[in-house]
ROKEGU-847369 format. One record per residue (C-alpha): residue in three letters; x, y, z; residue number from 0. Coordinates in steps of 0.5 Angstrom, whole numbers. Example, Ala and Ser with C-alpha at 12.3 -4.5 7.8 and 13.67 -1.06 7.14 Angstrom:
% ROKEGU-847369
<res->Ala; px->25; py->-9; pz->16; n->0>
<res->Ser; px->27; py->-2; pz->14; n->1>
END
This chain:
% ROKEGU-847369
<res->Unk; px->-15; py->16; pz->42; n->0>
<res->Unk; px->-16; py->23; pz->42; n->1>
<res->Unk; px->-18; py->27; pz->36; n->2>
<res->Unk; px->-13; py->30; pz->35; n->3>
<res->Unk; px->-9; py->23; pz->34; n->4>
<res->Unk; px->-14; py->22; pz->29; n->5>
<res->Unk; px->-13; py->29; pz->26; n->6>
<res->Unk; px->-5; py->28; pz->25; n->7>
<res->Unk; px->-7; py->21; pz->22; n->8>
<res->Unk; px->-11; py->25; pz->18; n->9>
<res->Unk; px->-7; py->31; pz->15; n->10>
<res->Unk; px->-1; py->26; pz->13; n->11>
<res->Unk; px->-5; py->21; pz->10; n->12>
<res->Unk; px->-8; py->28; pz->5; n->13>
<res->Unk; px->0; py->30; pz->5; n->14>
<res->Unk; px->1; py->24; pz->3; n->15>
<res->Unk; px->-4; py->22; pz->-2; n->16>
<res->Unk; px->-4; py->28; pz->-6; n->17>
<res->Unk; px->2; py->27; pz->-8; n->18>
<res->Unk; px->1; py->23; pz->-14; n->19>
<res->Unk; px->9; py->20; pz->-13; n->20>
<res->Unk; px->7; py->17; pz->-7; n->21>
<res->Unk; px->-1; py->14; pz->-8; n->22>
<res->Unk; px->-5; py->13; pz->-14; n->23>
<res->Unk; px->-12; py->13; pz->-15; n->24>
<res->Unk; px->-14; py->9; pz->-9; n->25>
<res->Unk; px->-8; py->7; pz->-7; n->26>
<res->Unk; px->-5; py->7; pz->0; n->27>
<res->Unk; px->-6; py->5; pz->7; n->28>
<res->Unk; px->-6; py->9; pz->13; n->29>
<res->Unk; px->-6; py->7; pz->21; n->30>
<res->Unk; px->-5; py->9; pz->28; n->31>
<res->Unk; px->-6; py->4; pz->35; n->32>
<res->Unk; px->-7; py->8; pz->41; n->33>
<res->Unk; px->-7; py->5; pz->48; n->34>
<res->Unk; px->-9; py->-3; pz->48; n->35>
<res->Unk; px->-14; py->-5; pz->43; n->36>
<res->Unk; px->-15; py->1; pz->38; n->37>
<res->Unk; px->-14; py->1; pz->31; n->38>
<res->Unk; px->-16; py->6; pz->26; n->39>
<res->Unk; px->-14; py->5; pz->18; n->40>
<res->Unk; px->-17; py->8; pz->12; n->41>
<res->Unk; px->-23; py->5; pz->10; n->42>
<res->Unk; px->-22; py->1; pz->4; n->43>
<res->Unk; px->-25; py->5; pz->-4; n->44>
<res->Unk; px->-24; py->13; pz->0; n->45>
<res->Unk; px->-17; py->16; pz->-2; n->46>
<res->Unk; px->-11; py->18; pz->2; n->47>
<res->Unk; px->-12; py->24; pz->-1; n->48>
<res->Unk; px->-19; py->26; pz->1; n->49>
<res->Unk; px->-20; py->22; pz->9; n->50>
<res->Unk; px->-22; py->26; pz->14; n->51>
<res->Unk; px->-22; py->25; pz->22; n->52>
<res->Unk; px->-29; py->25; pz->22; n->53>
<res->Unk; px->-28; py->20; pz->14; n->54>
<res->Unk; px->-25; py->15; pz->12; n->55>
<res->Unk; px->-22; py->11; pz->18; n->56>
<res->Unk; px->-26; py->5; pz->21; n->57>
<res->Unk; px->-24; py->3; pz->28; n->58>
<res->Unk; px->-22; py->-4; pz->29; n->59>
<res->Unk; px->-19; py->-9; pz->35; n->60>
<res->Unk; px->-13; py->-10; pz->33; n->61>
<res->Unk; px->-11; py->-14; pz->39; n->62>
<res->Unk; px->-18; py->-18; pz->37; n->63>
<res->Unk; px->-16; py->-19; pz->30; n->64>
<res->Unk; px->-9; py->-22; pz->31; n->65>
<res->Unk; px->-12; py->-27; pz->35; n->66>
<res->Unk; px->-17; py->-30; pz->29; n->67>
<res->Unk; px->-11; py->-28; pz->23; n->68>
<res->Unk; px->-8; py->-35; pz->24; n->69>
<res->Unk; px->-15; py->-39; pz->24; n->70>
<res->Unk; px->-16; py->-35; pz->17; n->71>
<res->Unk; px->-15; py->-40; pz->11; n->72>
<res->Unk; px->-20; py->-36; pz->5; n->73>
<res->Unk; px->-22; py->-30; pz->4; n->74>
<res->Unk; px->-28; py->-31; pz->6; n->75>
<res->Unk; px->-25; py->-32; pz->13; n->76>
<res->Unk; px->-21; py->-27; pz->13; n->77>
<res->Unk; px->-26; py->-22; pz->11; n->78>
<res->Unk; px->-30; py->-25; pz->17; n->79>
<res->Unk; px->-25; py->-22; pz->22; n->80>
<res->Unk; px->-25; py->-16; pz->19; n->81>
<res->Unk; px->-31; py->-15; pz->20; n->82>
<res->Unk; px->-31; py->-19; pz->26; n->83>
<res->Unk; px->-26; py->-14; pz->29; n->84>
<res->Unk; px->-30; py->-7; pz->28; n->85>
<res->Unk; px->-31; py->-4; pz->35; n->86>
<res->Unk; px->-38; py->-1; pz->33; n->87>
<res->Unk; px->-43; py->-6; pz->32; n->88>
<res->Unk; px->-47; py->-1; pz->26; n->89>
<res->Unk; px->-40; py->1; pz->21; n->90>
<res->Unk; px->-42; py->-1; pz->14; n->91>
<res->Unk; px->-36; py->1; pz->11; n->92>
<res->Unk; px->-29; py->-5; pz->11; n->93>
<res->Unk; px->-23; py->-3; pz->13; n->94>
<res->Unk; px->-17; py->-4; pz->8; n->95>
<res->Unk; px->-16; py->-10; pz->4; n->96>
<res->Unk; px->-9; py->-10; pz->8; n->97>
<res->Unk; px->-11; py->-9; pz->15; n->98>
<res->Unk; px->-8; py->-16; pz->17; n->99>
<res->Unk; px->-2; py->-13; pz->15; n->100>
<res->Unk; px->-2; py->-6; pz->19; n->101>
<res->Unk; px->-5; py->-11; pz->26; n->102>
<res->Unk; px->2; py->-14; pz->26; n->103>
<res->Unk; px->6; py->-7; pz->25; n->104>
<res->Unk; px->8; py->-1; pz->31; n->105>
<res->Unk; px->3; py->4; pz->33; n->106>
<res->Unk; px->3; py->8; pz->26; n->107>
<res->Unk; px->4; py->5; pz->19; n->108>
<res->Unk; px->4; py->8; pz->13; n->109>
<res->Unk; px->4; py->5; pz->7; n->110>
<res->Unk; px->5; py->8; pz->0; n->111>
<res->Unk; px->5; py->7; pz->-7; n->112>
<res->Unk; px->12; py->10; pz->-8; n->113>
<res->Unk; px->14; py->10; pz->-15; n->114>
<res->Unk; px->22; py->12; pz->-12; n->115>
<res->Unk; px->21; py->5; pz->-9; n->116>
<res->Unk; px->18; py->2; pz->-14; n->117>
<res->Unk; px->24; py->3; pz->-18; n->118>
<res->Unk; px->26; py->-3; pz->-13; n->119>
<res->Unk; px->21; py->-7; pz->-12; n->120>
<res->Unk; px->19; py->-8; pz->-19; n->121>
<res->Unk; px->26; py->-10; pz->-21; n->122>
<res->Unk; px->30; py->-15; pz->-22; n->123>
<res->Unk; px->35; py->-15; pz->-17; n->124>
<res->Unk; px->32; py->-11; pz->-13; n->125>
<res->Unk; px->32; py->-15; pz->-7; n->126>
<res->Unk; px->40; py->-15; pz->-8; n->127>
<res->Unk; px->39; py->-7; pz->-9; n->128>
<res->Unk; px->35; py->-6; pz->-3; n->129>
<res->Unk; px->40; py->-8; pz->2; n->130>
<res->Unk; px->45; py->-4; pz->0; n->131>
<res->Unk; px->42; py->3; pz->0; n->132>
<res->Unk; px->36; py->1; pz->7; n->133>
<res->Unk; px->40; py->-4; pz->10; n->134>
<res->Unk; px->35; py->-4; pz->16; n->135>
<res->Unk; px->29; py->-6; pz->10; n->136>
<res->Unk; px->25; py->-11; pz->11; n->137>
<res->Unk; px->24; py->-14; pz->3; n->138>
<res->Unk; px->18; py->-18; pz->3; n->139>
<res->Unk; px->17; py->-23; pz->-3; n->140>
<res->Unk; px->11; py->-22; pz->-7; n->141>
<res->Unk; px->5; py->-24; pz->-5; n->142>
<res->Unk; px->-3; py->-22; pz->-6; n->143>
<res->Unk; px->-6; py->-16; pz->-3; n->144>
<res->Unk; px->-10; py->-19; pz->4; n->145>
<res->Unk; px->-9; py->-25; pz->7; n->146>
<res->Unk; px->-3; py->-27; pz->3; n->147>
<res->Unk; px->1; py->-22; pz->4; n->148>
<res->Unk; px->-1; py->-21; pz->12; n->149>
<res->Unk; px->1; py->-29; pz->12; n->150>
<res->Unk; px->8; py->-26; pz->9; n->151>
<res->Unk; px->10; py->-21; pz->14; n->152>
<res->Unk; px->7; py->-25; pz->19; n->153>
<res->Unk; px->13; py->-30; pz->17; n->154>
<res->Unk; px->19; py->-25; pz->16; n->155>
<res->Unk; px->17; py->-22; pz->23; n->156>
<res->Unk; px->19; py->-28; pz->27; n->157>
<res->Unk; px->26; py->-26; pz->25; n->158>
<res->Unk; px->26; py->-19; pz->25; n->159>
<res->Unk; px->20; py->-16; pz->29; n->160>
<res->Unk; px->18; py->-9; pz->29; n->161>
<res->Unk; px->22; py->-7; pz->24; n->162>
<res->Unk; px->21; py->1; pz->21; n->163>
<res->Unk; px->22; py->0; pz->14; n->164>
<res->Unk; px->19; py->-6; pz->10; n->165>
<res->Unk; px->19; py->-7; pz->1; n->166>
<res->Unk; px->13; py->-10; pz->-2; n->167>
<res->Unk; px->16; py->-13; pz->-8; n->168>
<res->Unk; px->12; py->-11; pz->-14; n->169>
<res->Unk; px->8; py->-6; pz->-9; n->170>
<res->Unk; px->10; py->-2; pz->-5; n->171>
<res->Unk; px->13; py->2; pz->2; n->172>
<res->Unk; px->11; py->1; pz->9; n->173>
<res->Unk; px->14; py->5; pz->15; n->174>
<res->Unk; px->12; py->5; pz->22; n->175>
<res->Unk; px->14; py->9; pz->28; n->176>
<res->Unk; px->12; py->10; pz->36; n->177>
<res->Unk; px->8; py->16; pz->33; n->178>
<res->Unk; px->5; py->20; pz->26; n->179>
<res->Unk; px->10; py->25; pz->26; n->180>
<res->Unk; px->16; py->19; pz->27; n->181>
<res->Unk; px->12; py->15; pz->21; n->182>
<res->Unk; px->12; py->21; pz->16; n->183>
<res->Unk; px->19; py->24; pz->17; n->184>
<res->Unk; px->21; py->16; pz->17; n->185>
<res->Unk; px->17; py->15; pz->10; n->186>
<res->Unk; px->21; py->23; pz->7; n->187>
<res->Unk; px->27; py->20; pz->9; n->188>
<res->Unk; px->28; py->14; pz->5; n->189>
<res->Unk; px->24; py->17; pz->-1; n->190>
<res->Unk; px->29; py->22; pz->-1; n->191>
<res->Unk; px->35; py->17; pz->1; n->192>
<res->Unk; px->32; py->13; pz->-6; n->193>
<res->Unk; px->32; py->19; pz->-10; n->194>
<res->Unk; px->37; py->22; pz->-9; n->195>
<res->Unk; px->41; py->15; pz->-11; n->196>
<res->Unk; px->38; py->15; pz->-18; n->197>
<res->Unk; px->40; py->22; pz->-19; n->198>
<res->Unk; px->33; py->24; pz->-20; n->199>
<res->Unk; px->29; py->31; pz->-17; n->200>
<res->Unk; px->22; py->30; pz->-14; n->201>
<res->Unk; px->20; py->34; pz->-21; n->202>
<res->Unk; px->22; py->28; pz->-24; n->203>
<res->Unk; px->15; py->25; pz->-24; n->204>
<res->Unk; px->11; py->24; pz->-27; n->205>
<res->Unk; px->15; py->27; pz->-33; n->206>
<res->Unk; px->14; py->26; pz->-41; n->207>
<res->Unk; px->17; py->19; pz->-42; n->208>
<res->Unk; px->14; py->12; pz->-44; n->209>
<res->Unk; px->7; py->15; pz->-46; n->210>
<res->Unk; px->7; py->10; pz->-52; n->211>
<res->Unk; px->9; py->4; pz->-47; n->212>
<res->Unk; px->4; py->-2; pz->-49; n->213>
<res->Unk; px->1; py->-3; pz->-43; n->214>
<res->Unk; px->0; py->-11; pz->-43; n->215>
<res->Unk; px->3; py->-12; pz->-38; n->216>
<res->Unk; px->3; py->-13; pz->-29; n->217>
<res->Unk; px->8; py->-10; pz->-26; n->218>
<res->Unk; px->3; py->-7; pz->-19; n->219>
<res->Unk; px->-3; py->-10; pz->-17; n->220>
<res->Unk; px->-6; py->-3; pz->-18; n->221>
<res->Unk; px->-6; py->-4; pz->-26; n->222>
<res->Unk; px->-10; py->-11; pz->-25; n->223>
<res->Unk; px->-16; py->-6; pz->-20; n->224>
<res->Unk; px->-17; py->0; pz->-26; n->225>
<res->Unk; px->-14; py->-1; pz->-33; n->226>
<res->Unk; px->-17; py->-8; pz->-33; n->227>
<res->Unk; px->-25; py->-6; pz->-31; n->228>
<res->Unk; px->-27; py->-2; pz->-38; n->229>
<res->Unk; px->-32; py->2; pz->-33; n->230>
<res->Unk; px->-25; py->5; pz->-29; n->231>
<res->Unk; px->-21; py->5; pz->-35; n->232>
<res->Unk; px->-22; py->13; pz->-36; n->233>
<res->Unk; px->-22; py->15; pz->-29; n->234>
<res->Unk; px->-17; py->20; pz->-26; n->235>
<res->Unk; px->-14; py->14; pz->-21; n->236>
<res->Unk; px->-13; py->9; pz->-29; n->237>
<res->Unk; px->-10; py->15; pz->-31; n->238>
<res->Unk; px->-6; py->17; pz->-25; n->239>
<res->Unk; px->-5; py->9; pz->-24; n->240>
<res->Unk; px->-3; py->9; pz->-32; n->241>
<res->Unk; px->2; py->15; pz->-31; n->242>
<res->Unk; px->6; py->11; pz->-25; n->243>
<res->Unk; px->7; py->5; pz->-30; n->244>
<res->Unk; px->9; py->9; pz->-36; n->245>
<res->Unk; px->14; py->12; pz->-31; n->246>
<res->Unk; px->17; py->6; pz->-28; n->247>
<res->Unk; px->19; py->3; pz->-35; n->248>
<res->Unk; px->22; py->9; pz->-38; n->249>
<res->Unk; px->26; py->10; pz->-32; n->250>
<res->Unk; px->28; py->4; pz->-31; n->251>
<res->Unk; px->33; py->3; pz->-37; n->252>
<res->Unk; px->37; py->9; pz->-35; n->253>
<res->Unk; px->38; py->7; pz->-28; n->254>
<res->Unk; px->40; py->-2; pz->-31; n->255>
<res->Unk; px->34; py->-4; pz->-28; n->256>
<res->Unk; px->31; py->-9; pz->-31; n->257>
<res->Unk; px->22; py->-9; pz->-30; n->258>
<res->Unk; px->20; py->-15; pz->-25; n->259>
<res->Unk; px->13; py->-17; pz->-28; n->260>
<res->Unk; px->7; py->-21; pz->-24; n->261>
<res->Unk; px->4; py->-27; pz->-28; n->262>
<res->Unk; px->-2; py->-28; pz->-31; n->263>
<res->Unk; px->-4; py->-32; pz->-25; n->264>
<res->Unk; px->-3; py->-26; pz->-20; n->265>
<res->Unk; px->-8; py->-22; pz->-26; n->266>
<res->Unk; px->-13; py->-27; pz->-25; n->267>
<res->Unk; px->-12; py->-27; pz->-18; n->268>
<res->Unk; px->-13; py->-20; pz->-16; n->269>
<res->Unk; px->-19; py->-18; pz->-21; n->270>
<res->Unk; px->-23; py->-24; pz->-17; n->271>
<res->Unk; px->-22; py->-21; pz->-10; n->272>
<res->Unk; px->-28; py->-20; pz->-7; n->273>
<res->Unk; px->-25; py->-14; pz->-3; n->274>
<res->Unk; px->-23; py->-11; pz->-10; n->275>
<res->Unk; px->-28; py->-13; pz->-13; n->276>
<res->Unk; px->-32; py->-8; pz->-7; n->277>
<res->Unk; px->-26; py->-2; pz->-8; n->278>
<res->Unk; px->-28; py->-2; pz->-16; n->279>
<res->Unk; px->-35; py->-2; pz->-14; n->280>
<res->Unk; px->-33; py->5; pz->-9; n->281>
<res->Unk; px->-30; py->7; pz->-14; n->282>
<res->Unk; px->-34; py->7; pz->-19; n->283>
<res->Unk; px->-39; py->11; pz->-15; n->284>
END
């Protein structure tokens, strides 16, 4: 991989995350492959808004880590591989909570925190919804952030290998593409696509509304990272993370869409995360 792959990894990544439509706080993953082993993804706890060439990315074997993805059964052992992929013996920094994932996709990924997608997966019927305005997506059943979610793709992929688009119920947008520019113009595209069906400008966001909506309830595993942690709950990502959640459950009413809200369960699951535990811990530093 040259510099300036790195570099336009980089640059769309910082496009990215300082839109705070498309990333919140520490939201967001960016990857790029290059030749047969390498990977770069952002390193977990640095935001997209904020990553450098030189910052921000951890280079992994990502051939390497495929192979040990299916001897993975805790956390513990898919942190292990994690760590066990990183091609420099002396990085101290961990690559994303969702690394697994970005191992089993194309050459670029891009995976947002859009909230025009997530007036789709985090609905009722979304799914139904989704196949009739991106026929090509892949919708993912919800899952928990890491190796639950690697397995997850994992399994959809047998059908529908090397797909461009995929939803993450109740989480996200991923796109992939031979290269960085393809993946940008792909991840444009379709928020645009979304938009535009709902009626709503990009000036939409994040707008007035909802601002005395309670906040009792998990619609994204971000809310369960910043809002549940009183040492982040006043930070500018609880804010951002916040605003996000006001706008879905005040737009949504307008749009027919019903709220499609995370369990209790899940709440308890992603608050015990080592890796988030790690990424508040970034955080708050």
């Amino acid at each position: 991989m040259t510099m300036s792959d790195v570099e336009e990894l980089a640059a769309v990544s910082r496009a990215i995350g300082r839109n705070p439509a498309y990333v919140q706080g520490g939201g967001g993953n960016t990857s790029l492959k290059t030749g047969d082993r390498v990977m770069h993804i952002k390193a977990s706890g640095i935001g997209l808004a904020s990553v450098t060439a030189g910052e921000g990315f951890v280079a992994l074997d990502w051939r390497a880590l495929r192979q040990s993805l299916d001897a993975c059964e805790t956390e513990a052992d898919y942190a292990h591989a994690l760590r066990g992929a990183r091609l420099d013996p002396a990085e101290t920094r961990r690559a994303s909570i969702e690394t697994g994932m970005h191992a089993l996709l194309g050459p670029c990924v891009l995976h947002s925190h859009s909230v025009w997608a997530n007036l789709l997966t985090c609905a009722d019927g979304g799914e139904q919804l989704a196949h009739r305005l991106l026929p090509d997506a892949v919708w993912v059943p919800y899952a928990t952030p890491g190796l639950p979610l690697t397995r997850q793709v994992a399994s959809l992929l047998r059908d529908r290998p090397d797909p461009s688009l995929l939803l993450l119920e109740n989480h996200g947008l991923v796109v992939t593409g031979p290269d960085v520019a393809s993946a940008a113009a792909l991840h444009d595209k379709v928020n645009l696509h979304l938009r535009t069906h709902f009626g709503l400008d990009a000036a939409a966001y994040p707008g007035t509304a909802g601002a005395e909506i309670a906040e009792d309830r998990l619609l994204f595993p971000d809310q369960a990272i910043y809002l549940a942690d009183p040492a982040l709950a006043r930070s500018v990502a609880a804010q951002e993370t916040r605003q996000a959640f006001r706008f879905l459950l005040a737009t949504m009413p307008g749009l027919g869409l019903v709220p499609r809200f995370l369990g209790d369960a899940e709440f308890t699951e992603l608050v015990g995360l080592d890796a988030e535990k790690y990424r508040r811990k970034v955080a708050q530093s």
